[in-house]
N, C-alpha and C positions, 0 to 999 in steps of 0.2 A: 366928407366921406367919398374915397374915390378908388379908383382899381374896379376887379372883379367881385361881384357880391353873389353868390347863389342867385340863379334866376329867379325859382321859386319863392325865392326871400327878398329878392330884389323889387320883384314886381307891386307888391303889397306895401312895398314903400314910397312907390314913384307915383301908385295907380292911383292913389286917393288926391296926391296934388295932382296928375292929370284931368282928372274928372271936372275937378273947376275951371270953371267958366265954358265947360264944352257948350251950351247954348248960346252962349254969348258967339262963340267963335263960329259954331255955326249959322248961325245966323247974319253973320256978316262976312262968312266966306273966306276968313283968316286960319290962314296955314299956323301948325303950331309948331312954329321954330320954336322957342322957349325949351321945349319938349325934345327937342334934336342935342341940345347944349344940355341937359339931363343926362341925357343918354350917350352921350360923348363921353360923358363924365366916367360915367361909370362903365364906360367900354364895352358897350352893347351892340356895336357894329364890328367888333372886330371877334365879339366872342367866339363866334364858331370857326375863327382861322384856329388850326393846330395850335398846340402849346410850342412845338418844337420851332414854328416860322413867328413865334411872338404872338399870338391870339393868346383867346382865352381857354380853349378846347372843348366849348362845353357840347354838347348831345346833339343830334338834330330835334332827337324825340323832344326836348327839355327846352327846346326854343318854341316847337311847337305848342309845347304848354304855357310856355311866356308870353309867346301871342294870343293865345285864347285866353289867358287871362287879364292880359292889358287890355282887349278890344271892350271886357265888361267897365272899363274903365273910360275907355276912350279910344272907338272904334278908328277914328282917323287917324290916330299915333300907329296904333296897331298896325292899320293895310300897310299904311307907308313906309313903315317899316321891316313888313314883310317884304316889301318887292325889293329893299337893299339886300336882306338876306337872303334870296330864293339867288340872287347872283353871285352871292359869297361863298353858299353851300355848294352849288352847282363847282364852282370852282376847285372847293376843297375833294368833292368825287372825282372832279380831272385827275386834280394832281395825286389824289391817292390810284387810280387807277394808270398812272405812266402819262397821260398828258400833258399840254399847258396850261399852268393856275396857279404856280408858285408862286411867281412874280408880284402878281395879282394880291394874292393875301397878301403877301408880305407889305406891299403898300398899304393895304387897309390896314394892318397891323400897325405899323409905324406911327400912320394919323390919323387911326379913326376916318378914314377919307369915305362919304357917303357915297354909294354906286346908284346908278339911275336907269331904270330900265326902259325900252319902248319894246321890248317882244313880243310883247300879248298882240297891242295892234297891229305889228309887223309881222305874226303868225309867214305864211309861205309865202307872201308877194312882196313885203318890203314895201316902201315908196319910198318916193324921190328920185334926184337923179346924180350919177357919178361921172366924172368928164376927168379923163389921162392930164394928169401936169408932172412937170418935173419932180420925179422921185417920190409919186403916189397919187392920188387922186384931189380933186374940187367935190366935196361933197354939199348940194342942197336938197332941202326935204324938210316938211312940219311932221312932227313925229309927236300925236298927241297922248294924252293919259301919263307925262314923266312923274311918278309919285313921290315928294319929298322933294321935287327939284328946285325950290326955293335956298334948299341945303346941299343943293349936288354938288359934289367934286369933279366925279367920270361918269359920263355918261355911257352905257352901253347900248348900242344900236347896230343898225347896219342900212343897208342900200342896195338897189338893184344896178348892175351893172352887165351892159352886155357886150359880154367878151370877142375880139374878133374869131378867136379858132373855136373856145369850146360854148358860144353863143350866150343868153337870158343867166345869169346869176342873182346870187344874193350873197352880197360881203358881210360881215359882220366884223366892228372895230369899236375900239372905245374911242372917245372924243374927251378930253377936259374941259370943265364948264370954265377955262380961262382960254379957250380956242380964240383966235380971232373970230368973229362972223356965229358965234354962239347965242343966244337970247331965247327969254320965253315971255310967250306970248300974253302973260296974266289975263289967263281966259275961262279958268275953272269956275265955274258957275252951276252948278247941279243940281239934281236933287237931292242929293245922299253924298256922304262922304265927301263934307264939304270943304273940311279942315287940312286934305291931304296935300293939300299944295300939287297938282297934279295936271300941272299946265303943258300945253305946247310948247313944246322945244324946237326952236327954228334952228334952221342951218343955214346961212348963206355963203357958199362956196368956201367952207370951212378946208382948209388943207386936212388930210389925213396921210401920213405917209406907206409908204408899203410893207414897212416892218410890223406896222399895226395894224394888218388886214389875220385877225386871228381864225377866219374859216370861211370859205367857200364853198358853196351849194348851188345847184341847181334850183333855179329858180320855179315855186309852181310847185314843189315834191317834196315829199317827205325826207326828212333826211335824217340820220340817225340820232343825232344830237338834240333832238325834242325828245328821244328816248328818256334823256338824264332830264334837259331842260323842266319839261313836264312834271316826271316823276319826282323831281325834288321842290320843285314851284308850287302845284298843289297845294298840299297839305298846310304848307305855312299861309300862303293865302286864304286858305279855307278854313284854317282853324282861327282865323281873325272872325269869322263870318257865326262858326259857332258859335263862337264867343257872343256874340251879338244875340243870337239863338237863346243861349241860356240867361243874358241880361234882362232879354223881354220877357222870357218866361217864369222869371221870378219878380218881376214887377207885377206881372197877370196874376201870380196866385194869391200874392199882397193885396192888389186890388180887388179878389173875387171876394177874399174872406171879410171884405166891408160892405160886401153887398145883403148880409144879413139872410134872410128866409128863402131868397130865390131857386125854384126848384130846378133851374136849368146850373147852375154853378156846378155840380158834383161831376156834369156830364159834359163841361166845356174842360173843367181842369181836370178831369180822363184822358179825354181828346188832347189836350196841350201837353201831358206826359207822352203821349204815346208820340207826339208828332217832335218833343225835342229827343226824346230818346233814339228816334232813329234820326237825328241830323246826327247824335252824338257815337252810335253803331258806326254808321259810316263813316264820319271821321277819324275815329277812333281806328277805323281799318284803312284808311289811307296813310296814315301814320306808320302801322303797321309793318304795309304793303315797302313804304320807302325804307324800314328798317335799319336805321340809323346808318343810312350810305351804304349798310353790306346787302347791296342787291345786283345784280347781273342786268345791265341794259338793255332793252330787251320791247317790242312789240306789245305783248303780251301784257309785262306790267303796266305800260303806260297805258293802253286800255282800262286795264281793268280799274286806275286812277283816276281816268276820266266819267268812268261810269258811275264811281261814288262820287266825284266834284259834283257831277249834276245831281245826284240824288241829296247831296247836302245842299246845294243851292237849292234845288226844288223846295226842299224841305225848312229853311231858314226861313222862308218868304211866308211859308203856311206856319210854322209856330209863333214869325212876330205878329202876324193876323189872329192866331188862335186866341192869344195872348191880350189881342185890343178888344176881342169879342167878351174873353173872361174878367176880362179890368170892367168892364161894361162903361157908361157914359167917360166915366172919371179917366179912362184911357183917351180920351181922345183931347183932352185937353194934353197943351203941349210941356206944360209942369211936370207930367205925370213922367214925361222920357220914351214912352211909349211910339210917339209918332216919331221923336229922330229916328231912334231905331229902326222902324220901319222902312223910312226912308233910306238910311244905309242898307241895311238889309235886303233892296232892290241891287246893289253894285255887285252881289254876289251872282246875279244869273248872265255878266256878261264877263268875267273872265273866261280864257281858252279854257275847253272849248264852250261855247252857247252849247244849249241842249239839241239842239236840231243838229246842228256844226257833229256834237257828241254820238247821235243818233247814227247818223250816216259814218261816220269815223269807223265805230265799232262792229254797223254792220256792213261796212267793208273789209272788214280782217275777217270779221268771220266768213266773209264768202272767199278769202286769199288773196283779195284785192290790194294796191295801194291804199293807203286809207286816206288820200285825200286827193289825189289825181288820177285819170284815165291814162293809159300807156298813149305816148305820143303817135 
């Protein structure tokens, strides 16, 4: 069984052989490649490239429901394969909006080639360092959280480099994980989301050339290309995290209805509707808000993305909690599933931005401020 299958229909077939042995793997801090050669298979990295550049062309919206339904399955398949897609859609907005990103698909297209992100930690300051050689740069820097990079093909990053005339930058370039001077550091060790394969990616003096410097920024500042980054990043991140939401939630009501006579039960799985219902509100309007790519870039929406991120992260943390309270004892044993989750369900308050990070962002737009630096 190979090609394109309905996401919907896809998921429900893959999701039940994923689920096995996820304690096993958690537990011993084992990435699930296995899982990546699955999904190769059935051309799941390349689906949201166009039909017309050789993808599959399926939805944003329709990914985002693939991922919150695999995450009930196997939350560390789910992230990790979120963060190749949040780099493949992003792309595909370029190139539907006049930019550069054709290229880009049409590679993944070709080979299923997996993309590897370090953005989230490299938000406005980047690390590492860039030093001028013949015909592009010396790139080093440990660039941690690569998800899936056990399976990368290209790596997407960038670096601070500072320029002689226009001073402090941040480049941004892909790298091939057949670079010379490439390696990760097998360092994932976590609490949560143990399975993602989500190591530090070194660089030592990896060559990069200058054809492959795809954007420049001033270093420090907002720049407009988190408008898209963000606004399409989200949502598929966070609907992994739902996901997570509504698996613990439906373990908690299983587990309440065995607790027999308990007069507190009616009023804990109240509380547990109400608190996944609005992770599910909100996500459901980030999704939305992105409106399958036909949205205007724009200040404004990625705010109001970031507002609901944290309100779904806030809100994930308290339903897998609500959830151990209404399972009562039998939740806390780790048979029950309840406490992985939980522990995943912790990775969802540190994607871009934290809540505090979120706080100040928004109420810097709202006063007409930069949202995340002082004017020099």
């Amino acid at each position: 069984m190979t090609g394109y299958l309905d996401l919907q229909a896809l998921v429900h077939i893959i999701g039940p052989r994923f689920a096995e042995g996820a304690a096993e793997r958690d537990a011993g801090d084992v990435f699930v490649a296995e899982h990546y050669d699955v999904l190769k298979e059935h051309k799941v990295f390349s689906a949201l490239v166009p039909a017309e550049l050789g993808g599959g062309g399926a939805s944003y919206s329709a990914m985002c429901a693939f991922l919150r339904w695999l995450a009930r399955y196997c939350p560390s398949t789910a992230l990790a394969l979120s963060m190749h897609q949040h780099l493949v859609v992003a792309a595909v907005y370029n190139h539907h909006n006049g930019r550069p990103g054709r290229k880009l698909l049409e590679r993944v297209a070709a080979a299923e080639i997996v993309l590897i992100s370090t953005g989230a930690n490299d938000w406005m300051e980047s690390n590492g360092s860039m030093e001028r050689a013949d015909g592009g740069f010396r790139v080093s820097a440990r660039k941690p959280f690569g998800s899936g990079s056990p399976k990368g093909s290209m790596l997407m990053t960038s670096a601070p480099f500072e320029d002689p005339k226009e001073g402090w930058q941040v480049l941004h370039f892909p790298v091939p994980f057949s670079a010379k001077g490439l390696s990760l550091a097998d360092d994932w060790r976590t609490l949560g989301m143990r399975a993602t394969g989500s190591h530090t990616v070194i660089l030592d003096k990896v060559f990069v050339p200058d054809d492959a410097i795809a954007l420049r920024r001033p270093r420090g500042r907002f720049h407009p290309a988190w408008n898209v980054i963000l606004t399409v990043a989200m949502p598929l991140i966070m609907s992994v995290y739902a996901g997570v939401a509504e698996a613990a939630a439906a373990i908690g009501r299983e587990q309440a209805k065995k607790r027999g006579s308990d007069p507190t039960v009616p009023y804990l799985l109240g509380e547990l509707a109400n608190l996944v219902t609005t992770v599910c509100l909100a996500m459901d309007d980030m999704v939305r808000l992105a409106n399958d790519l036909d949205f205007t870039m724009s200040l404004e929406v990625t705010d109001a993305i970031l507002v609901r991120k944290t309100i779904v992260a806030e809100n994930v943390l308290a339903t897998v909690e609500k959830a151990l309270e209404a399972a009562g004892g039998a939740g806390f044993y780790r048979e029950t599933g309840l406490e992985r989750l939980l522990r995943d369900a912790h990775g969802a308050q540190f994607h871009p931005l934290t809540a505090k990070r979120q706080h100040r962002f928004t109420g810097r737009v709202a006063l007409g401020l930069d949202p995340v630096a002082d004017a020099a």
